[in-house]
DSSP file (Angstrom, degrees, kcal/mol; ACC not computed):
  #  RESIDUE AA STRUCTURE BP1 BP2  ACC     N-H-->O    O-->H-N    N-H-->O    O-->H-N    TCO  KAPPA ALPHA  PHI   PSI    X-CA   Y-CA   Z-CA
    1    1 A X              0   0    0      0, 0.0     2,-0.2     0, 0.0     3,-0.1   0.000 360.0 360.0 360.0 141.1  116.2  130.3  101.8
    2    2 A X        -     0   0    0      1,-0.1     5,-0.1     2,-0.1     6,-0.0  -0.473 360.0 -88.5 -82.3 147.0  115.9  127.8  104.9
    3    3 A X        -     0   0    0     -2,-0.2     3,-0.1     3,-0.1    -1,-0.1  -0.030  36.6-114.3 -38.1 149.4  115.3  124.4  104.6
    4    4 A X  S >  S+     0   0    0      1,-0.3     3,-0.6     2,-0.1     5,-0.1   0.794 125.5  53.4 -84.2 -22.8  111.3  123.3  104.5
    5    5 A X  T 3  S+     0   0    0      1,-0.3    -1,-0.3     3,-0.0     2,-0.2   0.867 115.5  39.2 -87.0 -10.4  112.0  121.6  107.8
    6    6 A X  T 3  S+     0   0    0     -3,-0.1    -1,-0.3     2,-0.1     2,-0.2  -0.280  90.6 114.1-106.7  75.7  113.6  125.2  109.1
    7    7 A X  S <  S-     0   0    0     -3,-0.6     2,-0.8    -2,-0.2     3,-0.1  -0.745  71.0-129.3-161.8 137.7  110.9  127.4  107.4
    8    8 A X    >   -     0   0    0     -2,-0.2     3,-0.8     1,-0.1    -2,-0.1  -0.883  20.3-162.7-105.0  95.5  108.7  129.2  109.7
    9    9 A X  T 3  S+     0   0    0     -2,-0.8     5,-0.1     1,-0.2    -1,-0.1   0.653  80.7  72.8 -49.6 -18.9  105.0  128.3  108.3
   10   10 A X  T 3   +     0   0    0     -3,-0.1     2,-0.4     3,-0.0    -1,-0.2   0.259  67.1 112.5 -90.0  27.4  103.5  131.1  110.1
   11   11 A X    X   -     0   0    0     -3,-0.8     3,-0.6     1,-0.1     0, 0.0  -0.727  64.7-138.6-111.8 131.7  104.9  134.1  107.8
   12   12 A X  T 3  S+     0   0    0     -2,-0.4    -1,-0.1     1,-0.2    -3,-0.0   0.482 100.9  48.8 -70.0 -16.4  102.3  135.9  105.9
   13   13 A X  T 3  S+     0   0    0      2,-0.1     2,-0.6     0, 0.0    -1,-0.2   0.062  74.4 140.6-126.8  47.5  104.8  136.0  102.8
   14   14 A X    <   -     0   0    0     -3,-0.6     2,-0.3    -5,-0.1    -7,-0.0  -0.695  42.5-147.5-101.7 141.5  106.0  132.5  102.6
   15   15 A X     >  -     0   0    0     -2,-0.6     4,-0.6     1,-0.1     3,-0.2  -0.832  11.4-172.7 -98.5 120.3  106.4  131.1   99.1
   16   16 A X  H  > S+     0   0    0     -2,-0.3     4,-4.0     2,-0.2     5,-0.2   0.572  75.8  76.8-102.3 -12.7  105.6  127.4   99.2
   17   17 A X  H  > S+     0   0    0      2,-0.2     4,-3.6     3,-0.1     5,-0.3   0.988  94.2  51.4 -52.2 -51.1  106.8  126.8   95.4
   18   18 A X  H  > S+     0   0    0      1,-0.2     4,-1.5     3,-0.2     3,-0.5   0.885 113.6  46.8 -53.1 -73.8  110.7  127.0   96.7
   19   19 A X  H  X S+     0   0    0     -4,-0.6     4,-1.9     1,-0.3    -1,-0.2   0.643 117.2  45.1 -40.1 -35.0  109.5  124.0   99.5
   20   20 A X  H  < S+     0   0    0     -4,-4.0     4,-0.4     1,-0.2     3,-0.4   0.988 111.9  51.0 -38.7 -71.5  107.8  122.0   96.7
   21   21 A X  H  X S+     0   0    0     -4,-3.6     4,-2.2    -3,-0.5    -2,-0.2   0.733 108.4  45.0   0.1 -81.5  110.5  122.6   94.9
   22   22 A X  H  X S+     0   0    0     -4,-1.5     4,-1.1    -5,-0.3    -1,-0.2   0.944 120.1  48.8 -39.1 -58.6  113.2  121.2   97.6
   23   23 A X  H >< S+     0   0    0     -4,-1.9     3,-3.0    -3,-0.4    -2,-0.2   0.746 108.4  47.6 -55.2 -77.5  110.7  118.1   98.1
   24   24 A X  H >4 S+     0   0    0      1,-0.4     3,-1.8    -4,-0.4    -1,-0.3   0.560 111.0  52.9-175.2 -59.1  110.0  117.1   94.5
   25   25 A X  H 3< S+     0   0    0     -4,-2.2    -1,-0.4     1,-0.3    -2,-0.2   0.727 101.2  61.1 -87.4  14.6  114.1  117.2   93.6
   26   26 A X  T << S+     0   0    0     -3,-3.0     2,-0.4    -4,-1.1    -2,-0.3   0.484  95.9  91.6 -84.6   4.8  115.0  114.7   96.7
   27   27 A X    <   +     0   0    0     -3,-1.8     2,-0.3    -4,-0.1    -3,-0.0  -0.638  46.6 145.5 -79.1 147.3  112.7  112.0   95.0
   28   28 A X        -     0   0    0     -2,-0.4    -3,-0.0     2,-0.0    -4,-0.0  -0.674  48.6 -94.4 165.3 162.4  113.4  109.7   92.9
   29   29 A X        +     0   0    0     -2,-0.3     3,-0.2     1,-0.1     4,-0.0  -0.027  18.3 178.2 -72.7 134.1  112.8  106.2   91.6
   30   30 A X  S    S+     0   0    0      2,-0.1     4,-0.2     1,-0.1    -1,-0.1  -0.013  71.3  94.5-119.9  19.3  115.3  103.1   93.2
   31   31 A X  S    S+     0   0    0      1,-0.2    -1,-0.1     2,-0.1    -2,-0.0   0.596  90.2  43.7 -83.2  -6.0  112.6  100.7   90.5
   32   32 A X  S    S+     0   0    0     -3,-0.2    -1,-0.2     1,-0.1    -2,-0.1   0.592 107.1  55.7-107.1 -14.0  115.3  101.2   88.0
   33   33 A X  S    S+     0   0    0      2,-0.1    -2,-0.1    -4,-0.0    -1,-0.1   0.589  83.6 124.4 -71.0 -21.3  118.1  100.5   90.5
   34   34 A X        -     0   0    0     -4,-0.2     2,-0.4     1,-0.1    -3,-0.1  -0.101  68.6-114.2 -49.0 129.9  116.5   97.1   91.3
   35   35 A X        -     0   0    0      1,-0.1     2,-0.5     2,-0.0    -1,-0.1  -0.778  29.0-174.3 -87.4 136.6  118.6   94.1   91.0
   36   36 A X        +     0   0    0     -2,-0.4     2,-0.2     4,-0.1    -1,-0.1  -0.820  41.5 117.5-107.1  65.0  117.3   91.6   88.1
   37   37 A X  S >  S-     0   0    0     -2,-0.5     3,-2.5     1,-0.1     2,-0.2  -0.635  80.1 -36.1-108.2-147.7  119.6   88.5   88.5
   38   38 A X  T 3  S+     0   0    0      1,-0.2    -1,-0.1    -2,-0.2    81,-0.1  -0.409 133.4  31.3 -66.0 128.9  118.2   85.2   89.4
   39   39 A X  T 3  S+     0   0    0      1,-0.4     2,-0.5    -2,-0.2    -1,-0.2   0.088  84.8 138.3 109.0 -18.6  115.3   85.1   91.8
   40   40 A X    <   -     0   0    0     -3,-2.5     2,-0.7     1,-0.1    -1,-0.4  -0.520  48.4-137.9 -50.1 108.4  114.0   88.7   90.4
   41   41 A X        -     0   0    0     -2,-0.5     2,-0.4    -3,-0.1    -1,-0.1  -0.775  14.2-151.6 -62.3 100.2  110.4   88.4   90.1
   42   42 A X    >>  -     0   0    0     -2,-0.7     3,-5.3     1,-0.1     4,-1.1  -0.590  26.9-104.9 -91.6 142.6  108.6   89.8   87.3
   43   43 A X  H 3> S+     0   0    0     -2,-0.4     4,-2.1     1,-0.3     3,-0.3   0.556 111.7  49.6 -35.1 -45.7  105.0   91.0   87.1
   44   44 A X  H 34 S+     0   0    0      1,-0.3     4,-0.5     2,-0.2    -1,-0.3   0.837 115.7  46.9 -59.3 -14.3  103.3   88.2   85.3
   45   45 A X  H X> S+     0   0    0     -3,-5.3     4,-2.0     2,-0.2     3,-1.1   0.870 112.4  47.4 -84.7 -17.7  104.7   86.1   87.6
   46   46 A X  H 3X S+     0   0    0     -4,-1.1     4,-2.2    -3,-0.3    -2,-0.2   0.919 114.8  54.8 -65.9 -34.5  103.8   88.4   90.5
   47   47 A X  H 3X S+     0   0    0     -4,-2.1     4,-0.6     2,-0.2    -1,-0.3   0.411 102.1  47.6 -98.6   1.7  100.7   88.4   89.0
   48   48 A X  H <> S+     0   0    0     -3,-1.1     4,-1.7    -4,-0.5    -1,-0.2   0.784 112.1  47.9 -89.7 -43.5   99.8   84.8   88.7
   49   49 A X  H  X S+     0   0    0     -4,-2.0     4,-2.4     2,-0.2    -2,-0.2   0.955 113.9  59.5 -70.7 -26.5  100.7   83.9   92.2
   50   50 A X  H  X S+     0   0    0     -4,-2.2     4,-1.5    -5,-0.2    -1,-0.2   0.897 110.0  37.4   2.2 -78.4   98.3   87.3   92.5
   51   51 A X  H  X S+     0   0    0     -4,-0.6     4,-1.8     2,-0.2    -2,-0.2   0.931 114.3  58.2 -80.4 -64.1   95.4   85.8   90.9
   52   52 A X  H  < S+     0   0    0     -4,-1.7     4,-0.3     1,-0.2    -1,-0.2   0.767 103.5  48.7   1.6 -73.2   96.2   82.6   92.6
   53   53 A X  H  X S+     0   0    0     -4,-2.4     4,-1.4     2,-0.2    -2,-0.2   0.792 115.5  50.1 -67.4 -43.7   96.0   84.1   96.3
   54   54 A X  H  X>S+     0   0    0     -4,-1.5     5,-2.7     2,-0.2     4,-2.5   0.936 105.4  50.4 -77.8 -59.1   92.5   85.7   95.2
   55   55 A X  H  <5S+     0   0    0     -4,-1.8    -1,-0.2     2,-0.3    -2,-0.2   0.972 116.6  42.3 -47.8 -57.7   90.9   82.7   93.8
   56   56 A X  H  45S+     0   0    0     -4,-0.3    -2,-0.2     1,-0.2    -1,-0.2   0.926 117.6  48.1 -58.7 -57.2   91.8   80.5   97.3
   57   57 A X  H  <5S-     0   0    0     -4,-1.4     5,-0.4    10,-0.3    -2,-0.3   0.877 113.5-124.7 -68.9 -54.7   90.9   83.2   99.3
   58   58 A X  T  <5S-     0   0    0     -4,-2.5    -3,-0.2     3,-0.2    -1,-0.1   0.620  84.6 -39.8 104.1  64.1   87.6   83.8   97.4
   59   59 A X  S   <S-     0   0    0     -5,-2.7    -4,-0.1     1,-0.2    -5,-0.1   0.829 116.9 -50.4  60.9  32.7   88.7   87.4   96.8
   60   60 A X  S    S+     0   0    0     -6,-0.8     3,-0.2     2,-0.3    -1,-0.2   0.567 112.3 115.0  77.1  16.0   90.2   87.9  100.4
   61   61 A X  S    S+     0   0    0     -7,-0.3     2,-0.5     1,-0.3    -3,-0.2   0.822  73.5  27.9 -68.6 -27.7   87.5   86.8  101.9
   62   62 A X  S    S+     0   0    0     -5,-0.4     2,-0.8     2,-0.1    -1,-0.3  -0.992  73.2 176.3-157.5  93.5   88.1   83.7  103.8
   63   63 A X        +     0   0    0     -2,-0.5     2,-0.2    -3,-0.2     3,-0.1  -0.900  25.2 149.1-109.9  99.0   92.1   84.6  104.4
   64   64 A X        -     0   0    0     -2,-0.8     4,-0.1     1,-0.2    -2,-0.1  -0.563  69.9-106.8-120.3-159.6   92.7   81.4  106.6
   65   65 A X  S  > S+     0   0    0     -2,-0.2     4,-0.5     2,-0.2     3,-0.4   0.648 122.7  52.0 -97.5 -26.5   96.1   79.4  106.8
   66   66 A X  H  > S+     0   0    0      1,-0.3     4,-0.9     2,-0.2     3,-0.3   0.869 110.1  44.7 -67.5 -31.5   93.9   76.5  104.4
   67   67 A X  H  > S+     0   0    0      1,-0.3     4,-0.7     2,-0.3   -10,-0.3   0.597 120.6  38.2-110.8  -7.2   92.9   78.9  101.9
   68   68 A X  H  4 S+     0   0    0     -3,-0.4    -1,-0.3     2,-0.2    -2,-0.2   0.470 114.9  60.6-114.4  -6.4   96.6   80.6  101.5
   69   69 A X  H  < S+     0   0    0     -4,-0.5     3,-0.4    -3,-0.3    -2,-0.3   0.697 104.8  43.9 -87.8 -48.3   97.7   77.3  102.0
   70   70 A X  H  X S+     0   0    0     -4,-0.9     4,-1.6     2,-0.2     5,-0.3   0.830 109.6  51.0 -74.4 -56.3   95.9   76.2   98.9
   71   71 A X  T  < S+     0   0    0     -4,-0.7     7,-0.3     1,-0.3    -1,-0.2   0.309 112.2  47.8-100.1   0.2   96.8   78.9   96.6
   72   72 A X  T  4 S+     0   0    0     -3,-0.4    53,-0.4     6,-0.1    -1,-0.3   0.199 110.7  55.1-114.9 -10.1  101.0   78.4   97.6
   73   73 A X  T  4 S+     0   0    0     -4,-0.2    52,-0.7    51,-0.1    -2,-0.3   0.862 116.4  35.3 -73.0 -52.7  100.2   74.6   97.0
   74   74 A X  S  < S-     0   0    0     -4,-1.6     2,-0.6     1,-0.2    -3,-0.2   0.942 144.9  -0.5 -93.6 -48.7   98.8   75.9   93.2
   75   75 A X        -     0   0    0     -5,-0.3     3,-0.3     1,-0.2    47,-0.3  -0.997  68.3-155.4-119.9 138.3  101.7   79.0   92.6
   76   76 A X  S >  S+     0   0    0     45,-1.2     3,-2.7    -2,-0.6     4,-0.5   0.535  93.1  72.5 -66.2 -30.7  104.4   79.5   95.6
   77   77 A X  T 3> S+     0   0    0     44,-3.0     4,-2.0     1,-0.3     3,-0.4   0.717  74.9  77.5 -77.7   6.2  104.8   82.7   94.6
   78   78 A X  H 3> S+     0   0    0     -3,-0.3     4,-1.7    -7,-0.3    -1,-0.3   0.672  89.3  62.4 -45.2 -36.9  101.6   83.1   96.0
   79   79 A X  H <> S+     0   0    0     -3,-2.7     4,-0.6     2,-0.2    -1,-0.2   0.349  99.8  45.6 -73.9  -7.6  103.5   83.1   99.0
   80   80 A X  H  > S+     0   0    0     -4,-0.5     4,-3.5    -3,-0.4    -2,-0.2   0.666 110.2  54.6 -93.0 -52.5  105.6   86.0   98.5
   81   81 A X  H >X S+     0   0    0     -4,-2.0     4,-1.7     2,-0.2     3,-0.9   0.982 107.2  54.6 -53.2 -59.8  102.5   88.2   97.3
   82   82 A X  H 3X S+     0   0    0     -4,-1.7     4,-2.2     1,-0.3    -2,-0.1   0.937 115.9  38.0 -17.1-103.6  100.9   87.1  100.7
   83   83 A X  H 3X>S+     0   0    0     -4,-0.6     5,-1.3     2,-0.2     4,-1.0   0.623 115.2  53.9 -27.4 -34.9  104.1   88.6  102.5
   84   84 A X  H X<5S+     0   0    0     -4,-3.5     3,-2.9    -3,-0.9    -1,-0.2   1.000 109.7  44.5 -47.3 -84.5  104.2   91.3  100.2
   85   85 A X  H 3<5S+     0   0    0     -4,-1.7    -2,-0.2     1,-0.3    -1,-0.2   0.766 113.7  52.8 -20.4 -52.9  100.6   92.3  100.9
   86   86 A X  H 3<5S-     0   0    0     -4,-2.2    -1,-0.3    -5,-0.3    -2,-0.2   0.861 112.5-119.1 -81.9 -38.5  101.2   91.9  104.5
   87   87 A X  T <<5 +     0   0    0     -3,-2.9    -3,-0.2    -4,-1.0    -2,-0.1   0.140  66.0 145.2 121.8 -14.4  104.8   94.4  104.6
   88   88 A X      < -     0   0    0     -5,-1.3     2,-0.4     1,-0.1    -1,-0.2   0.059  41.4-156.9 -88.9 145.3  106.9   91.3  105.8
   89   89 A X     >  -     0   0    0      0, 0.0     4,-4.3     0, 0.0    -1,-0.1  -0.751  43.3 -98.2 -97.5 173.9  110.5   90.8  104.6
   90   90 A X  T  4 S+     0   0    0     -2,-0.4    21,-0.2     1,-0.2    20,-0.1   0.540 124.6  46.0 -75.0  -7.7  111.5   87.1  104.8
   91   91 A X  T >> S+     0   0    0     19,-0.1     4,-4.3     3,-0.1     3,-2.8   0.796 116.2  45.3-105.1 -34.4  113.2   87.6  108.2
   92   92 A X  H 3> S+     0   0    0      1,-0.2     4,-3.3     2,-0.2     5,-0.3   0.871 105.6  54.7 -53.9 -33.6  110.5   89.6  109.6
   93   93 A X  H 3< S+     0   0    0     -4,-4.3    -1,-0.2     2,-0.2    -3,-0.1   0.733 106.6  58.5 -66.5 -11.4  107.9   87.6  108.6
   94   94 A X  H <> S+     0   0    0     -3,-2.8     4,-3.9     1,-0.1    11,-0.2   0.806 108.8  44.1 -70.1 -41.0  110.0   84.8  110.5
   95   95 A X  H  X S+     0   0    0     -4,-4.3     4,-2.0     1,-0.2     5,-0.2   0.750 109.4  50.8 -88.9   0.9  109.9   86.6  113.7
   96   96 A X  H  X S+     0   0    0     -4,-3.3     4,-2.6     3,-0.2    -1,-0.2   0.776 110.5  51.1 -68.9 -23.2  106.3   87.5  113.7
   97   97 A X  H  >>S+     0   0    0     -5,-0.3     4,-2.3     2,-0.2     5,-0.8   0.949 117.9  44.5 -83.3 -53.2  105.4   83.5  112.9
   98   98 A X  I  X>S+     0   0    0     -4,-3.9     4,-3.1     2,-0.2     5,-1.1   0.900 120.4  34.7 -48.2 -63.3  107.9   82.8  116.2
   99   99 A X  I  <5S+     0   0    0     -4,-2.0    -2,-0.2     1,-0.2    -3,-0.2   0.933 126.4  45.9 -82.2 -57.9  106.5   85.6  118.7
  100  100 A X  I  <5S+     0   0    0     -4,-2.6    -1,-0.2    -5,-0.2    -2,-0.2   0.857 133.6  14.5 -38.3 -67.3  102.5   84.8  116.9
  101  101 A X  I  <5S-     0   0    0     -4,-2.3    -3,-0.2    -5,-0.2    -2,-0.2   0.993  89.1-130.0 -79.3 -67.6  102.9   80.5  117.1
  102  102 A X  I  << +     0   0    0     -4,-3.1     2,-0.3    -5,-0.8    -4,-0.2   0.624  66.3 138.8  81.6  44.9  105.7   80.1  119.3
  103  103 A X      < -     0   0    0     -5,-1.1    -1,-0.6    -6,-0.5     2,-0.5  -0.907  64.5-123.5-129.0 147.4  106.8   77.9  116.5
  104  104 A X        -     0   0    0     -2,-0.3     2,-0.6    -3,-0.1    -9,-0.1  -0.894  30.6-166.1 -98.6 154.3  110.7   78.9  116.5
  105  105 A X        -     0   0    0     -2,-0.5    -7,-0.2   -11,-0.2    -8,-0.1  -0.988  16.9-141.0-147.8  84.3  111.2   80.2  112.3
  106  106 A X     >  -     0   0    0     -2,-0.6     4,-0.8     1,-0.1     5,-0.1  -0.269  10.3-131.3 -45.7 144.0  114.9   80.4  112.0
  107  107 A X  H >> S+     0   0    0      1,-0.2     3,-3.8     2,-0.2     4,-1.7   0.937 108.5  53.6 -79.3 -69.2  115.7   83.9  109.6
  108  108 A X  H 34 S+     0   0    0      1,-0.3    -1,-0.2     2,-0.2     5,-0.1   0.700 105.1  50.2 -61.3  -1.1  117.7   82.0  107.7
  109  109 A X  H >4 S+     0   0    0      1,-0.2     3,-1.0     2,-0.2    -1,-0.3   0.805 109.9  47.4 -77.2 -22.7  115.3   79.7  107.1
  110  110 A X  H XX S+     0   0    0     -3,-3.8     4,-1.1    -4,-0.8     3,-0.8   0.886 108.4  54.6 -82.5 -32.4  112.7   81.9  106.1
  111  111 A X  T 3< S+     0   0    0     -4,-1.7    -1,-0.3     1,-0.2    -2,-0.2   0.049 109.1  49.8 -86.0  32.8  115.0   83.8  103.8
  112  112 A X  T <4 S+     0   0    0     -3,-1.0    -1,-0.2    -5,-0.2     4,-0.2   0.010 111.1  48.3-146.3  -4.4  116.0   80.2  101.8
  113  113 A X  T <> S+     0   0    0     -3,-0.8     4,-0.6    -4,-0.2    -2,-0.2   0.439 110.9  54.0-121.2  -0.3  112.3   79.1  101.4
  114  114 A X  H  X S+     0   0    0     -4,-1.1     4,-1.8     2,-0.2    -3,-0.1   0.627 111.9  43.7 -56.4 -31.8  111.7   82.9  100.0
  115  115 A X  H  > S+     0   0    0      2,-0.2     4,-2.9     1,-0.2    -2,-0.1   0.793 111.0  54.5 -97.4 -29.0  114.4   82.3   97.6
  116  116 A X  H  > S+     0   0    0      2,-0.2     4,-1.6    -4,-0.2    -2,-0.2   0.922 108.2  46.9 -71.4 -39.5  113.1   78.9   96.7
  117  117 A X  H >< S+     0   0    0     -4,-0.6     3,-2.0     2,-0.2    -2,-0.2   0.995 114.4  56.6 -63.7 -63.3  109.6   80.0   95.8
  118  118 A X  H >< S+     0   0    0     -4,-1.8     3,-1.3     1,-0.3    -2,-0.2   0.892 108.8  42.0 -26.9 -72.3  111.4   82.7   93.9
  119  119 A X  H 3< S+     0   0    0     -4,-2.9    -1,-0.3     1,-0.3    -2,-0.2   0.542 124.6  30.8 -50.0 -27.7  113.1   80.7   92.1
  120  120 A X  T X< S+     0   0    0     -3,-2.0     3,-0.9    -4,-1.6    -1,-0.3  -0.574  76.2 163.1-133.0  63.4  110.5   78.1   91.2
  121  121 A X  T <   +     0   0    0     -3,-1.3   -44,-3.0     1,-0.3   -45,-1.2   0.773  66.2  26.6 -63.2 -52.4  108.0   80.5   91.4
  122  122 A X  T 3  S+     0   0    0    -47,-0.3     2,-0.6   -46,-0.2    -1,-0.3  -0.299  84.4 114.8 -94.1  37.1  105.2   78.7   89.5
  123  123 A X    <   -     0   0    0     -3,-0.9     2,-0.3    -6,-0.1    -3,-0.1  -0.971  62.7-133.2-126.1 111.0  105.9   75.0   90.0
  124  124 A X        +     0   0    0     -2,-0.6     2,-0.2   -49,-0.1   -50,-0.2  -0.437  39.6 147.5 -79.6 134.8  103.2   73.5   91.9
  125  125 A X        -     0   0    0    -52,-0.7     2,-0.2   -53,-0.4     3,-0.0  -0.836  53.0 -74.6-155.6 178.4  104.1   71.3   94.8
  126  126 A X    >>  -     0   0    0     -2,-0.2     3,-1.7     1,-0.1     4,-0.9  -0.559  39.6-127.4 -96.8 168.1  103.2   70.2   97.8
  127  127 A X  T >4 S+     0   0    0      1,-0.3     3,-4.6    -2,-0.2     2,-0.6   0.909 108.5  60.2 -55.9 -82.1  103.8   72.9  101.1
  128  128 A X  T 3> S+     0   0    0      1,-0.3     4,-1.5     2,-0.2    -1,-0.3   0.299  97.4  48.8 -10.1 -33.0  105.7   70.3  102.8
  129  129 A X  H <> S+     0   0    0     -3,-1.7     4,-0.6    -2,-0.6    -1,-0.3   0.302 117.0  55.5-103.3 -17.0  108.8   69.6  100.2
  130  130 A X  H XX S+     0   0    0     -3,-4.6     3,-1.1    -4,-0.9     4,-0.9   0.832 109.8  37.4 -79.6 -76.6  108.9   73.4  100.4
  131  131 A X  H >> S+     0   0    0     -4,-0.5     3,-1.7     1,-0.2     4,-0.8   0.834 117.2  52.9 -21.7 -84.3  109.2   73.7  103.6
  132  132 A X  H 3< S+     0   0    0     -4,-1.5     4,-0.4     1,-0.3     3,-0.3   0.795 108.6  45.6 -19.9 -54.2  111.5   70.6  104.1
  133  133 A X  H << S+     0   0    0     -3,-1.1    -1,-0.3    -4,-0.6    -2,-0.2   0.777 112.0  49.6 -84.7  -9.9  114.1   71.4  101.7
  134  134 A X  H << S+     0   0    0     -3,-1.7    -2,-0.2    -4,-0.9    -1,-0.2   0.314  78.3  97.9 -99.6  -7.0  114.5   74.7  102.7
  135  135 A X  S  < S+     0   0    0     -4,-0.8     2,-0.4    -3,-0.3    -2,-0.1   0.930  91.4  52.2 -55.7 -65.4  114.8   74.0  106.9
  136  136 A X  S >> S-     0   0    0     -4,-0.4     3,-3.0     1,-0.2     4,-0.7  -0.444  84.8-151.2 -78.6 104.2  118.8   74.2  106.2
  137  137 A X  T 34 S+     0   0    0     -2,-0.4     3,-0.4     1,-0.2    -1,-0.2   0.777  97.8  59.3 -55.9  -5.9  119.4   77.7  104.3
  138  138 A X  T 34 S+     0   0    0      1,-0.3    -1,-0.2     2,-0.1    -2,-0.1   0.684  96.1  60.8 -91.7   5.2  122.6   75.9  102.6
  139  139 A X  T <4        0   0    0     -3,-3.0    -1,-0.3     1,-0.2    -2,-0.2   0.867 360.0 360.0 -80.1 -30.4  120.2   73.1  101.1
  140  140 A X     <        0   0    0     -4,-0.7    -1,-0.2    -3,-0.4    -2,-0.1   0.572 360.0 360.0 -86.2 360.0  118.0   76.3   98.8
């Protein structure tokens, strides 16, 4: 039988179970494949910077740079849920902030104040000392 992408859909006696079929055994789950060392986030924590984001935001209402600002002041991993939500990986989310601001967002920088919010995921500080210790990735 041909492949679902060489399959001619327009045949009066085509059996779509095999094509399910095909589709159904190329999945499968890479959540168990996931690396857990240090810096692995786990849901309650995902889900406090979560709850966090919602609360500043007043339930994603008022998504401003003060109100996400606020709610990575209270959790930092607020700031990863943000990015999450948004698609970003930690280098893209550097070059959208460059070509957006024109503020220049080194990748490694972004990916060594990613890892610090990981890492101190709930420990509330201020944006600044994040920021700051993290400009040089060999300082995070």
């Amino acid at each position: 039988m041909p492949l679902r992408f060489e399959t001619d859909y327009n045949g009066a006696s085509l059996s779509f179970d095999p094509l399910v079929d095909e589709v159904f055994a190329e999945l499968k789950s890479s959540f168990l494949e996931l690396p857990r060392g240090e810096g692995f986030i786990d849901y309650p924590t995902f889900e406090r910077g979560y709850q966090a984001l919602k609360r500043a935001t007043g339930d994603f209402v008022v998504v401003t740079a003060a109100t996400v600002e606020a709610a990575v002041a209270e959790a930092p991993i607020a700031f990863i849920v943000f990015r999450t939500i948004l698609g970003f990986t930690p280098p893209e989310w550097a070059y959208i902030t460059t070509e957006t601001t024109g503020v220049t967002v080194d990748q490694g920088a972004a990916r060594a104040i990613d890892r610090n919010m990981r890492l101190q995921p709930l420990t509330p500080r201020a944006l600044a000392s994040i920021t700051h210790r993290s400009a040089n990735p060999g300082d995070g």
